[in-house]
N, C-alpha and C positions, 0 to 999 in steps of 0.2 A: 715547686717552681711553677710558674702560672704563665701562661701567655695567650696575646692577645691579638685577635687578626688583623691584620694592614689591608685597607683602603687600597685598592688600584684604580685611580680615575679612567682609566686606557682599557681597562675589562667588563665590560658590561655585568651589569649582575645577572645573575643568573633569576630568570622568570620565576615569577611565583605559578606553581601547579595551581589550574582551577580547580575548587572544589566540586564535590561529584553532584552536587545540585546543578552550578552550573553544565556541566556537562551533559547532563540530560536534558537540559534546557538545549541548550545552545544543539543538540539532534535532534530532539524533540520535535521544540518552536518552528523547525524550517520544514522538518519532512512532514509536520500537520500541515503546515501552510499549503506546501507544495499540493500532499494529497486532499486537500480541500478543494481546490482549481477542477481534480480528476471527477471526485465525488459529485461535484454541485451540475458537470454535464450529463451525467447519471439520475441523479435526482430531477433537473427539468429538464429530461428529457422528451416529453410530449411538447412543451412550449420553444425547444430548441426547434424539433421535429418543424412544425407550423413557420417561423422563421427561416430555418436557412435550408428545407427537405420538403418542402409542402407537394404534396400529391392528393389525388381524391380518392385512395381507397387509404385510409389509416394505416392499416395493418402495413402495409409498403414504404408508409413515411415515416413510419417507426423502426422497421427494419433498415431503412437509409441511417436511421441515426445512431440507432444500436451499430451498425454495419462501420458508419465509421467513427462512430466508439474502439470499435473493438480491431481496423486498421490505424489504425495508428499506432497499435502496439508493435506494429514493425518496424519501427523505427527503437524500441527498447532494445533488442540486443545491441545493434548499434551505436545508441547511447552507451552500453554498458560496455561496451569493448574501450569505444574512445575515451569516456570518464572517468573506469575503472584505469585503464592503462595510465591515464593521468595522474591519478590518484597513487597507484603504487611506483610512480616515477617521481612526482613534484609532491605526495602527500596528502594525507587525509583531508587537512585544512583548506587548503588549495580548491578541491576537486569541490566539496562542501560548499563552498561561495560561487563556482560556477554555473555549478548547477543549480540553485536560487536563482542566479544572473538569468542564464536562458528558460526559466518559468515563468518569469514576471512577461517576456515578449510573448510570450503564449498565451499568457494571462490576456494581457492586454488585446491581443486579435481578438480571445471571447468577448470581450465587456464591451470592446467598442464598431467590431465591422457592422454596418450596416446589413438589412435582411436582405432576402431575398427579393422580396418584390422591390426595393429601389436599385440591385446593383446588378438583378440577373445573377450567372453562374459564377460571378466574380466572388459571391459570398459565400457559395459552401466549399468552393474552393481553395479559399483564403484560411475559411474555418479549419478543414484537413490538414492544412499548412500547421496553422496554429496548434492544433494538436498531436501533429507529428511533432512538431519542437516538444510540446509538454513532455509526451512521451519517452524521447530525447534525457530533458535534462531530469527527470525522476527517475528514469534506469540507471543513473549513476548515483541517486542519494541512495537509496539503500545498501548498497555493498561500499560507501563512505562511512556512513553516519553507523552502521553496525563494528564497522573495523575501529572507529574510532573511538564506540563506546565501549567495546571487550577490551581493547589496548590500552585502555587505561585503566583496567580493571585486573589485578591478578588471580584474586578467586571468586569474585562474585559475577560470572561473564554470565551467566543466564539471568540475572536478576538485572544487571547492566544494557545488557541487551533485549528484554522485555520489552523496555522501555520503546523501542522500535513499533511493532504493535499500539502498544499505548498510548503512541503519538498519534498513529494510523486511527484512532477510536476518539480520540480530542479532535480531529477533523473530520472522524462522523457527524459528533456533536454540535460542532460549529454548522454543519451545511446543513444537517436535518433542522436546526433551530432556525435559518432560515425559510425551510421547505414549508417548517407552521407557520411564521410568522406572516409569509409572502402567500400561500396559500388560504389561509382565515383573515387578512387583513385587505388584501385585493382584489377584486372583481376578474372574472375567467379572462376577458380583457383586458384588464392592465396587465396581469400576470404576463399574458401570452405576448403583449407590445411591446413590454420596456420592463414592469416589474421581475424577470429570470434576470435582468444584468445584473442587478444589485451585488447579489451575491459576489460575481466577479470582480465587479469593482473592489468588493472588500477584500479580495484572493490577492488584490495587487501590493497588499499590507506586505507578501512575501520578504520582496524586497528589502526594504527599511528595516525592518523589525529582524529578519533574518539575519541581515550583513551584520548586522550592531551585533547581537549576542556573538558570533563567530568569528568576528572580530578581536573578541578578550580570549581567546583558547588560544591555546599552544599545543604542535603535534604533539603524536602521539609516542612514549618511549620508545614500544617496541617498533615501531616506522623508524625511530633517525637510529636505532641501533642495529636494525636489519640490515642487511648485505642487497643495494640496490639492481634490480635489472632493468636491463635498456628496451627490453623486449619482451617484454612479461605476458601478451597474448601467447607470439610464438612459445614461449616456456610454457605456459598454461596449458597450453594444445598438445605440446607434446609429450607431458608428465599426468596430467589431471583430466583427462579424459572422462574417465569412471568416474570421477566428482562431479563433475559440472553435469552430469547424464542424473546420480543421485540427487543431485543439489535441486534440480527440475522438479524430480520427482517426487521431496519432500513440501516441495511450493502447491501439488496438484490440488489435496482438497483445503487447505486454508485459503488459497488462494479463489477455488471456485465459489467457497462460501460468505467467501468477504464481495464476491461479485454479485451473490444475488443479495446480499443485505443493498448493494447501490439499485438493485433491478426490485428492491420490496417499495419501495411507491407506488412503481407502476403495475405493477403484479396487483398490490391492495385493491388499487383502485378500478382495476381494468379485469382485474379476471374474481376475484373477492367482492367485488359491488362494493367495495368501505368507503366511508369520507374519503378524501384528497388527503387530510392532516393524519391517519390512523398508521401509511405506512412512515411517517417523519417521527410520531409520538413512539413508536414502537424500536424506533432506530436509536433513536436519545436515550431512551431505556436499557437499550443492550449496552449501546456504546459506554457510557456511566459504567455501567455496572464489570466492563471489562477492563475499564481503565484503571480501575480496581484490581481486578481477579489477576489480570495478567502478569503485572511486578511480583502480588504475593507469591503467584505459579513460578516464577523467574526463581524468587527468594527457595522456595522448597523443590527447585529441579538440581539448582546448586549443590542440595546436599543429600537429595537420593537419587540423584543419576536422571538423565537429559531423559534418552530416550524410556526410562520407567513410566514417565508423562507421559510422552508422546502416545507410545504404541497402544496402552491399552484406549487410550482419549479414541485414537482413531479408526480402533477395531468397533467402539462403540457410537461412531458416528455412521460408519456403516450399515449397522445394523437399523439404526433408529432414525434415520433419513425420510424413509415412505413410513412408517409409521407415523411420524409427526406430520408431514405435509398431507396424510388421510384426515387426522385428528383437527388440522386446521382449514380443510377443505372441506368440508365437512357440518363444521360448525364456525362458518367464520364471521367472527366479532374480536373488538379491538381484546378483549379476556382471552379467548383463547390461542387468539395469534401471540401478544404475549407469555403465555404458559409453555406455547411449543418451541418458540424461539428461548427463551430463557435459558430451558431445558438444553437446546444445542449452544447455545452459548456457552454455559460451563463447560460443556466437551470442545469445544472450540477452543477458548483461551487456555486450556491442559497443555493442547496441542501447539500452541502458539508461545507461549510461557519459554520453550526451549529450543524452537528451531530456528530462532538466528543465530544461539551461541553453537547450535551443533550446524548449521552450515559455516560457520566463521571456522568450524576446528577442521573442518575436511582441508582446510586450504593454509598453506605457507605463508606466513608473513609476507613474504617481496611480493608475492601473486594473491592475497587474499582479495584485495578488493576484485580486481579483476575477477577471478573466480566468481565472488559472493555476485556481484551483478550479474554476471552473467548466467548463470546457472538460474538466478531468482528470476529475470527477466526472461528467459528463456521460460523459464515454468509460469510464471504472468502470461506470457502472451501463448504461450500453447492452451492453458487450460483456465483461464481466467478472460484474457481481452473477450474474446469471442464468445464468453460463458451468457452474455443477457439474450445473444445473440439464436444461443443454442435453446435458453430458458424459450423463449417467443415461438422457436419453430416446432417443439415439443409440444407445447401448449395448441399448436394449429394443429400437426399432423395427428398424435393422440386422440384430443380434444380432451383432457385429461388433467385440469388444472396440477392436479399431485405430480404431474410429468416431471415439473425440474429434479423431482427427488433420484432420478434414473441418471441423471449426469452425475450430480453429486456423489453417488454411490459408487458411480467408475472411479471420479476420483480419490474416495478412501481408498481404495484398492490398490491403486497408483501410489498415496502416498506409504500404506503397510508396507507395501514390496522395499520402497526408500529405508523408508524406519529401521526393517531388519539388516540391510545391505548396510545403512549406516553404521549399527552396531560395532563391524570389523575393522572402519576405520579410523576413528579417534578416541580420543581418553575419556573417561569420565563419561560415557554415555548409560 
């Protein structure tokens, strides 16, 4: 006996699932976008400096701009409380499109206020404005865009959520390609007048490009089958404590080292004597080649356990920290800066390969995003915002170019201690 299904005009159909390409697109595409905006004030940051910080000792007008680089990260937990909270209340997709929403007005303060010399203190003021929002709506994509690509994932949540990273190194790509392009194609002067906005301008792509692909998704299963809370900070705070303290912890050394790859321009150029273009050439090299390494890291943490990756990657970034910044201080040319970086690269993306699906497992479906931002954001702005900030003053007090390698080394430490602490809390690590 055979039968056959009845049409209900009155029942919507049920969504077709996107396929895991788009899915990784549609996190991808937004949190490159987004962290391109962060990157490209990082990377002209001497031409920002002149613009909207000018003073006549250098060293000061770069510490302004490093300085409020790296306040504005106070405003990430915050972002991450409000967006997270949103997110595990109204949903992944939801949270996802607002946070694009409020980057693009961020965007838009860099590309367009006027400097300093036509507007007075109205422009670096405006500036910090600007960058507090960025701040703002990026502490909530990561503990969105991570929830949303493990939840749709049932066994491949480390190879799924790689991809987080991966996007993070496709917006290296992007902003060092303009760092060559605008650095060998401009005069010290155009650069410093009008050639830094460019970039920005193009940051504002966020937008459009972002709303569209995010647009064709549909939440996430385990989101609408979860048991929802009205109050998921307050639950957070007071169940998950020890996670979000962990979850910091495992952010400390990728997070510091992803800081100074934004602070290797000016490092290159300023403390190395290299071209303008050597620390850009150098960043596109890594970045590539992580965009790479990272997914296959994802694909093989899947099937021999998260933190197998992590710990020994990050017992060995410890170790080989002053080592390599000796070996490139030392000798430094665009060869050997390359060889040493390469070198921490691999140890890097080990480490990176499985720590968003093992922060995503510390935390409860109803509370994960919440959790994942805040704990991530919280370790961003402890040991990362302020990390160019720390690189600069190392480099003055020491006089020690090798000096950043003495932060970095705290923070493997910080992140071992996480790694092992991790271990007792979730499955499959």
């Amino acid at each position: 006996m055979s039968s056959t299904a009845t049409f209900d005009p009155l029942v919507p159909p049920t969504p077709k699932p996107a396929s895991g390409a788009l899915q990784i697109a549609a996190a991808t595409v937004g949190n490159s976008l987004e962290w391109f905006d962060i990157l490209i004030y990082g990377y002209f940051a001497t031409s920002i400096a002149g613009a909207f910080f000018p003073n006549s000792n250098p060293v000061v007008s770069m510490l302004l701009t490093f300085g409020s680089f790296g306040l504005s990260y106070v405003a990430r937990p915050v972002g991450a409380v409000v967006l997270g909270a949103y997110a595990d209340r109204a949903g992944r997709k939801a949270a996802l499109t607002l946070s694009i929403q409020l980057m693009v007005i961020g965007t838009a303060v860099m590309a367009l206020m006027p400097p300093y010399a036509r507007i007075g203190l109205i422009a670096p003021v405006t500036v910090f404005a600007g960058r507090l929002l960025q701040g703002f709506a990026v502490a909530g994509e990561f503990g969105s865009s991570t929830a949303f690509m493990i939840e749709h994932s049932a066994h491949r949540k480390a190879f799924f959520a790689s991809w987080q990273f991966a996007g993070q190194h496709l917006a290296k790509v992007l902003s060092a390609l303009f760092g060559v392009g605008l650095t060998t194609m401009l005069s010290t002067h155009q650069l410093h007048t009008w050639g830094w906005r460019i970039p920005f301008l193009f940051g504002l792509l966020v937008g459009p490009v972002g709303l569209y692909i995010r647009r064709k998704l549909n939440e996430t299963p385990e989101f609408l089958e979860s048991t929802h809370t009205r109050t998921p900070v307050r639950e957070l705070l007071a169940t998950e404590k020890t996670g979000l303290i962990v979850g910091a912890g495992l952010v400390a050394v990728a997070t510091a080292s992803t800081y100074f790859s934004i602070y290797m321009p000016t490092y290159a150029t300023t403390h190395l004597r290299l071209p303008p273009a050597t620390g850009y050439i150098v960043t596109i090299v890594l970045s590539l080649l992580a965009m790479v390494l990272i997914p296959l890291g994802g694909n093989f943490a899947d099937k021999i356990g998260y933190t197998r990756m992590m710990l020994p990657a990050a017992i060995l970034m410890l170790l080989c920290f002053y080592p390599l910044f000796l070996f490139i201080t030392r000798h430094p040319s665009l060869a050997t800066l390359l060889a040493g970086l390469i070198f921490n690269e691999l140890l890097q993306d080990a480490y990176l390969c499985a720590l968003a699906a093992v922060m995503a497992g510390i935390f409860p479906a109803r509370t994960r995003v919440t959790g994942l931002s805040l704990s991530y954001n919280l370790g961003v702005t402890l040991f990362g915002g302020f990390a160019p900030v720390v690189f600069t003053w190392l480099i003055a007090v020491t006089h020690n170019t090798a000096a950043p390698s003495f932060y970095l080394m705290a923070m493997a430490v910080v992140s071992i201690i996480a790694v092992i602490s991790v271990k007792r809390r979730i499955i499959h690590t």
